[in-house]
C-alpha positions in Angstrom: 131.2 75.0 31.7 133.2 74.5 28.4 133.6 78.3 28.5 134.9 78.3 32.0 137.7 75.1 31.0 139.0 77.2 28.0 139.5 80.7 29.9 141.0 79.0 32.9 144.0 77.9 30.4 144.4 82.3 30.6 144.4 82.4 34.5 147.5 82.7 36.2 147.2 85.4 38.5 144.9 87.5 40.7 145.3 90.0 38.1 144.1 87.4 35.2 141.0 86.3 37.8 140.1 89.8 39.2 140.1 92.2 36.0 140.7 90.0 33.3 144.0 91.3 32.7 142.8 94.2 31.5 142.6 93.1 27.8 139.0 92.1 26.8 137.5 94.0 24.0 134.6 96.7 24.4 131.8 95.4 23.4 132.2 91.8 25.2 132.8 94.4 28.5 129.2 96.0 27.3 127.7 93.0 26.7 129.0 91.9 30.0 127.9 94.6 31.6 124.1 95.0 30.6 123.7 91.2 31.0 123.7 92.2 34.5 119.8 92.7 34.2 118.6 90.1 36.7 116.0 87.5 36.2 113.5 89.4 37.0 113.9 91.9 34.5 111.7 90.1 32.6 109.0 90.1 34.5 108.7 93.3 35.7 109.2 94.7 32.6 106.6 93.3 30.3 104.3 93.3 33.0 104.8 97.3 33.7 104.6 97.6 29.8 101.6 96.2 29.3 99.5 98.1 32.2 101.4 101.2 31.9 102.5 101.2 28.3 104.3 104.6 27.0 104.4 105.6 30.8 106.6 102.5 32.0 108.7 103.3 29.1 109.6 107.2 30.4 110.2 105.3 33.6 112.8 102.7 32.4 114.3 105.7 30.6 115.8 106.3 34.1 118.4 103.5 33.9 120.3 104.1 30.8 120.3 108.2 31.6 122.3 106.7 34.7 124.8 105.1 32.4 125.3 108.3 30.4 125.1 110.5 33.4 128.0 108.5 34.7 130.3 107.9 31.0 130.3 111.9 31.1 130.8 112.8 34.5 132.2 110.0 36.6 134.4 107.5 34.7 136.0 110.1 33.0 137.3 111.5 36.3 138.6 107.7 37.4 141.7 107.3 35.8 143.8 107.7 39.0 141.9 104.3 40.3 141.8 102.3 36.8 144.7 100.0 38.2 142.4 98.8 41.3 141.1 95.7 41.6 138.0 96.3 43.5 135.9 99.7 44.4 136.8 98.9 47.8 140.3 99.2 47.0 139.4 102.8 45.2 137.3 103.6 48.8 140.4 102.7 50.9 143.1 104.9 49.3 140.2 107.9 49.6 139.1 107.6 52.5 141.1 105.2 54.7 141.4 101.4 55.8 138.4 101.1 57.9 136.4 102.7 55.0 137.8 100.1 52.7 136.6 97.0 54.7 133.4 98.6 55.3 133.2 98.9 51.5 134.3 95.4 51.2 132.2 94.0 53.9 128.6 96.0 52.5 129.6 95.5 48.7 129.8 91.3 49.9 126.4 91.7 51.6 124.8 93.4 48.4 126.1 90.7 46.3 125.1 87.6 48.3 121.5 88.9 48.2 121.2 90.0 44.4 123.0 86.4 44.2 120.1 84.4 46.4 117.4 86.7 44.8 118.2 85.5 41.1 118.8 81.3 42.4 115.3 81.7 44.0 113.7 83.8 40.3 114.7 80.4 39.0 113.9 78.0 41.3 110.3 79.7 40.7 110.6 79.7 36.8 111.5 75.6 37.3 108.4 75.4 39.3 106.2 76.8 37.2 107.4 73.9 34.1 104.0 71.9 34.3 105.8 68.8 32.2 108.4 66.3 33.1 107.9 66.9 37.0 109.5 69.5 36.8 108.2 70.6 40.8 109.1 67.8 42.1 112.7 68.4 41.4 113.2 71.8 41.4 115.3 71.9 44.3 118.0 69.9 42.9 118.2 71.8 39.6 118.6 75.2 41.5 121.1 72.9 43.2 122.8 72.0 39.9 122.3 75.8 38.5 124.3 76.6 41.2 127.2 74.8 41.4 127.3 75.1 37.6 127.6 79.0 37.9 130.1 79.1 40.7 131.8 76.1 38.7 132.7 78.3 35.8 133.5 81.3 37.7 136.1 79.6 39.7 137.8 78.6 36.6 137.7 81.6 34.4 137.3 84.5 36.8 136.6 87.8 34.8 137.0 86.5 31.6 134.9 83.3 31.9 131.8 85.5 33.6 132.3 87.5 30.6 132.3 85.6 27.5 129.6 83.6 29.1 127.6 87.1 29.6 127.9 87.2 26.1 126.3 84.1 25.0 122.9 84.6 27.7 123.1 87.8 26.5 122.6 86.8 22.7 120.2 84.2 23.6 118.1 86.4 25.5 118.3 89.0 22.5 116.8 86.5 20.0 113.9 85.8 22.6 112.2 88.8 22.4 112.0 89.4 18.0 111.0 85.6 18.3 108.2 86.2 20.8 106.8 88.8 19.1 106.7 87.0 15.5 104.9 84.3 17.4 102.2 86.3 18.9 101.8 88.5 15.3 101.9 85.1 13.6 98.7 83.7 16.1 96.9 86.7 15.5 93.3 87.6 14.4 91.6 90.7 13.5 95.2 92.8 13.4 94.2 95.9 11.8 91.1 96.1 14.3 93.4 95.3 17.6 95.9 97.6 16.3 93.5 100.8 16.1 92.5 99.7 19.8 95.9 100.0 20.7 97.0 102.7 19.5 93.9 104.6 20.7 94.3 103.8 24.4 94.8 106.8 26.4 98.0 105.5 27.9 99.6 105.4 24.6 98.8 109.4 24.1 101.6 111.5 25.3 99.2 114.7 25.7 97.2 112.1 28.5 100.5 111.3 30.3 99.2 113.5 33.4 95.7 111.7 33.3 96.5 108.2 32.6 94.4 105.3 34.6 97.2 103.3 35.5 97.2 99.5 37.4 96.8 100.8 41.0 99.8 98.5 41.7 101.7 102.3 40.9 100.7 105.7 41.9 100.1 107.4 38.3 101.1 110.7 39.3 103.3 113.3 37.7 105.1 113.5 40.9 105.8 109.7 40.9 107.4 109.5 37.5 109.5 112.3 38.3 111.0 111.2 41.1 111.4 107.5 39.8 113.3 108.7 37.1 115.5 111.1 39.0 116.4 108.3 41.6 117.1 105.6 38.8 119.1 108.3 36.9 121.7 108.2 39.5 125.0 106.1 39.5 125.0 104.0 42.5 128.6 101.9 42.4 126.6 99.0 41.8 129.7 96.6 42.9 129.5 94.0 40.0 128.8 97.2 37.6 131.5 99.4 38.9 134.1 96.2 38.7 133.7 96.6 34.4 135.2 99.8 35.0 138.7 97.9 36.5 138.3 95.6 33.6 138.6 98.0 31.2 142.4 99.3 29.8 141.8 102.7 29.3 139.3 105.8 30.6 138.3 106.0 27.1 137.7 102.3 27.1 135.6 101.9 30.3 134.2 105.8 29.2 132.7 103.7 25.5 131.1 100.8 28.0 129.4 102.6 30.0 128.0 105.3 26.9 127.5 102.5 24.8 125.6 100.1 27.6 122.8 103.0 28.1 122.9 103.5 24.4 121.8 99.5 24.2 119.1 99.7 27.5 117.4 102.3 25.6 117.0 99.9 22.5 115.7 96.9 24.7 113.0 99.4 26.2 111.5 100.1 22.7 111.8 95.8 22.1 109.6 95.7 25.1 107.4 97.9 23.8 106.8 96.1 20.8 106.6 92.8 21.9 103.5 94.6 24.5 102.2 95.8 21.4 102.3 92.7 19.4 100.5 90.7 22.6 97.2 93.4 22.2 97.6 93.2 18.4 97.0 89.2 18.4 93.7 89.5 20.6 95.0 88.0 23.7 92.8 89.2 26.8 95.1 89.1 29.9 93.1 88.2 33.5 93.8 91.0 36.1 96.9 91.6 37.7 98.4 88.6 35.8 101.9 88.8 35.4 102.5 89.2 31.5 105.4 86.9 31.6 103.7 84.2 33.0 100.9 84.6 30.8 103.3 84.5 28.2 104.3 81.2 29.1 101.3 79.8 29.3 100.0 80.4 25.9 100.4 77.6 23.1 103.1 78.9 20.7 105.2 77.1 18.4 106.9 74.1 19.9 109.8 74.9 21.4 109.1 78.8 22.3 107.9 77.5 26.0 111.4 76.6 26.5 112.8 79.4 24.8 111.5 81.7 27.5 112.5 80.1 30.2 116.1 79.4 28.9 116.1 83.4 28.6 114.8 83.9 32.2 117.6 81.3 33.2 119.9 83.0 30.9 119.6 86.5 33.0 119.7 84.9 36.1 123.2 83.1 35.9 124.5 86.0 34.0 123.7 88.0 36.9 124.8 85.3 39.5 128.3 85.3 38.0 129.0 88.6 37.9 128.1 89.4 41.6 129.8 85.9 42.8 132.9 87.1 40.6 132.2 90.6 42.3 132.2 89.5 45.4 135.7 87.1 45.7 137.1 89.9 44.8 136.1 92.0 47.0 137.1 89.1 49.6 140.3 88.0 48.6 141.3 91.7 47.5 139.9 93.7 50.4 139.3 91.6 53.5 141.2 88.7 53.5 144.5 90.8 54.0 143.3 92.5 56.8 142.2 88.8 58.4 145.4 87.1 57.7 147.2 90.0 58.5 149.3 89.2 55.6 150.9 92.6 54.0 152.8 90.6 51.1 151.3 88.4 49.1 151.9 85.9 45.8 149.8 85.7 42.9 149.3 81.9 43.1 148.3 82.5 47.0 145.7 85.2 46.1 144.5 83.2 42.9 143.6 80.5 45.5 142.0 82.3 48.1 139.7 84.0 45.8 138.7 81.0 44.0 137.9 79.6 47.6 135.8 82.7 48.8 134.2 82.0 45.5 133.7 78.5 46.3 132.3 79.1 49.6 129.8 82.6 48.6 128.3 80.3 45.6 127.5 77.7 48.4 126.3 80.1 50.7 124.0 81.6 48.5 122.5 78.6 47.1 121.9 77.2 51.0 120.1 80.5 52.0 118.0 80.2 48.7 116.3 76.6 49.5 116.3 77.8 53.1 115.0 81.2 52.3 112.0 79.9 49.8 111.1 76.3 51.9 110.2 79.5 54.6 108.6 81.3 52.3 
């Protein structure tokens, strides 16, 4: 929130809210950019790690060959749309008007649901906090979580979901070293649970073909081919497409998106290791547990418990924000003019109707989350 009050000071037009004004560094846009992991990164990665080992790790290998595929043969050929405000905007002066609002209308749709998935990750997360009745209210801190993230983005628009990308980034960095000094330090026998480690057939690369993987994924050659083909493609991912608006320059937004896959790649070895430090310390995971979870469970130093569900938290808003930013602008920018039929507008009228359609998604999203999950 404190970040949101001091970048609101810098918001005076649409231009300020939608891109930032075009004027943030690299890396805070890379930083921004990859803290668009999701909550439920997390989970699914540590718990593929640890029942697929080196084999999960050729599949997440998939992701940042997407942001290199697309630094070399995509942004590089944007520059005519760098002045756009949305990829709807981009879409429209392609292909047409109807095209744009359909853009608009499906990219809104994409982020309400990637915006309801990560409230209801940590509504779960809350749930699962054993101390301080922390069930009983879980409902009203979603509700809290919510309002807190839309809060901020109303104030600070790009800049705000950025800078604050930057600090749940950094805490979620320091999570995993931490959590993997822990389990080393809780260890017993290391040497011996090392050798069984490293011995395991899915950490052989000559096995890859033969490896008896969790049946939860088919273990074939053909599966881990096509996987990584269809996560190597650049989808226009509407809250990771708007970091190429915010940048100034091709060469600016062409360093993001090269440098983001560059970073993936480095928190794909991180989960590697910390898989690797959880078999060195002894631990003996029940079937089909989630890893995480597990995790969570264990007792660690005081403090770590909440350390790891900060980080979960941490993902989760930093994903929130970006898709609620995402989508007011894809609102305000794309849609709205076409409702109001307004062809000429002000930069204080557009600054308030996107902060509204922000408003009013943040709401949304947090409504359909309780009513989604009290169903479920």
């Amino acid at each position: 929130m404190a970040i949101g009050l001091y970048c609101s000071r810098s918001v005076a037009t649409f231009r300020d809210y939608a891109v930032g004004s075009r004027n943030m560094s690299t890396w805070v846009i890379i930083v921004s950019l990859i803290a668009t992991y999701g909550g439920n990164f997390l989970h699914t990665q540590l718990t593929g790690y640890y029942y697929q080992r080196l084999y999960m790790l050729l599949l997440s290998l998939g992701s940042p060959l997407r942001f290199y595929l697309a630094s070399q043969f995509i942004i590089v050929r944007m520059k005519e749309w760098l002045g756009d405000f949305s990829i709807a905007e981009s879409m429209g002066r392609l292909c047409g008007r109807s095209v744009r609002i359909l853009t608009a209308i499906f990219g809104i749709i994409v982020t309400i649901a990637k915006i309801s998935a990560q409230f209801k990750i940590s509504l779960i997360i809350i749930e699962s906090i054993t101390s301080c009745n922390a069930p009983a209210y879980a409902n009203y801190y979603t509700i809290i979580l919510g309002l807190l993230v839309t809060a901020y983005t109303i104030l600070g628009g790009a800049r705000s979901v950025a800078l604050t990308d930057v600090y749940q980034f950094c805490f979620f960095s320091i999570c995993l070293p931490i959590l993997t000094f822990t389990l080393l330090y809780n260890s017993q026998n290391t040497w011996i649970n090392w050798q069984k480690f490293v011995n395991m057939s899915q950490f052989n690369l000559s096995q890859i073909a033969t490896w008896d993987i969790s049946p939860i994924w088919d273990n074939s050659l053909v599966h881990l081919f096509t996987y990584f083909i269809w996560h190597s493609i650049f989808t226009f991912d509407p809250a990771q497409i708007q970091r190429f608006y915010m940048s100034s320059s091709i060469q600016q937004a062409t360093k993001v998106f090269f440098k983001s896959g560059t970073i993936r790649i480095i928190f794909s070895l991180l989960f590697l290791v910390v898989i690797a430090a959880l078999y060195t310390s002894g631990n003996s995971v029940p079937p089909k547990q989630k890893i995480l979870d597990y995790i969570i469970q264990l007792n660690h130093f005081p403090g770590i418990k909440g350390l790891l569900i900060t980080a979960i938290i941490a993902l989760c808003i930093s994903t929130v924000d970006s898709y609620l930013h995402t989508g007011s602008v894809l609102f305000a920018n794309d849609i709205w003019p076409f409702i109001s039929g307004s062809r000429e507008r002000t930069d204080k009228y557009s600054l308030r109707v996107v902060r509204i359609s922000s408003g009013l998604i943040g709401i949304a999203t947090i409504l359909i989350t309780l009513h989604t999950y009290e169903q479920y």
